[in-house]
N, C-alpha and C positions, 0 to 999 in steps of 0.2 A: 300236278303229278302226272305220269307220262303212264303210268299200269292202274289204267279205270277202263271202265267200259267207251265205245268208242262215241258213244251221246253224249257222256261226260266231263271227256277230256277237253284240255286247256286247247288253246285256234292250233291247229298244223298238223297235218299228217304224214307218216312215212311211205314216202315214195320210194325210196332207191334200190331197195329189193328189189321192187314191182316194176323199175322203171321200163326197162328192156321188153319183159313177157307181155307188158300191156300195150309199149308202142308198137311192136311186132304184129297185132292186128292192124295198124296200118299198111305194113307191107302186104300183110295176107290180102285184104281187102282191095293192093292197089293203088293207095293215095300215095305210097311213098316207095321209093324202089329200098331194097337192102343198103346198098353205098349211100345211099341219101339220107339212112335213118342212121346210118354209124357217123356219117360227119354233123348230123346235129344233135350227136350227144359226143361229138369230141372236139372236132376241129369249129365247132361255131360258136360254144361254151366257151373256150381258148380264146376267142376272137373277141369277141363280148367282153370280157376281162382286159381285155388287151393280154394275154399269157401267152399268146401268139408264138412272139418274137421271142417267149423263155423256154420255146421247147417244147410247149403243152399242145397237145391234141395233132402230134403230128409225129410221123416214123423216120422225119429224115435222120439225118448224121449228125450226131449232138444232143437231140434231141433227150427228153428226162425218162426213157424206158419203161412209158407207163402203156402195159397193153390190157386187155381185155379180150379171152378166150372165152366163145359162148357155143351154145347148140341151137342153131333157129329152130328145129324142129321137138325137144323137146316139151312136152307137156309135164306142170307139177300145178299140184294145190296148193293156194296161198293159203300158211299158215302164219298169219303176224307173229302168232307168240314162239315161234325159231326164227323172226328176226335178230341180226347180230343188233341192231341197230334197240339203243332205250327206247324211243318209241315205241308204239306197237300197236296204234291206232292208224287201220286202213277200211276203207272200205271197201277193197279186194278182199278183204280175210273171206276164207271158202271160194275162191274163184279158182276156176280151170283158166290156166295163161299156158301160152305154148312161148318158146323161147325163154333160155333160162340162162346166165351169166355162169362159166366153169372155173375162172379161174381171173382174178386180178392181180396185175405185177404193177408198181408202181414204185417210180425212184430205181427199177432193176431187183426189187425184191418182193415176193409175194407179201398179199396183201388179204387175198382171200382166196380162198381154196376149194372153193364149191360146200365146204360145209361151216366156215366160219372165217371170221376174221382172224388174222394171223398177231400174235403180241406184236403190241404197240402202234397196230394201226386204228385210230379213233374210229367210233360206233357212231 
């Protein structure tokens, strides 16, 4: 069951929220510049798959219209339970994360809209 306490729940945690706000301490910090943290959560995920060559994780011409509009400087409290996502076991829950994701288009059509996921795109 995926709505227990987070000692209790089954092995895996939801990250995808949290992904961005929490890798973004890296750029704060220096380990990574900004371009370098956007191409490894698009263009090297894409590569890894081989989804490369179908268009994934890249803006050229052709390519499948999936972008991601963020705010680096944003700060928000991690609330797991306004996760879109079933899960809702993290161990961010109560964290301060600065960089926050505003808007996801995917396929050319929103996908998420800074307050939730849009019908018919999977949790």
């Amino acid at each position: 069951d995926k709505a227990v306490p987070f000692d209790e729940a089954a092995v895996g945690l939801s990250v995808l929220e949290t992904a961005f706000g929490s890798l973004m301490g890296l750029v704060r910090d220096g380990t990574l510049t900004l371009p370098a943290l956007v191409e490894r959560l698009t263009a090297a995920p894409a590569a890894i798959l081989g989804a490369a060559g179908a268009g994934l994780g890249t803006l050229r011409e052709g390519a499948s219209a999936d972008l991601v509009l963020f705010d680096e400087a944003e700060e928000w409290l991690v609330d797991a339970s306004g996760f879109a996502s079933k899960g809702k076991n993290t161990p961010l829950d109560g964290e301060l994360l600065q960089g926050r994701v505003k808007l996801t288009i995917a396929r050319g059509e929103i996908a998420y809209d800074g307050v939730g996921l849009s019908e018919g795109a999977a949790a």
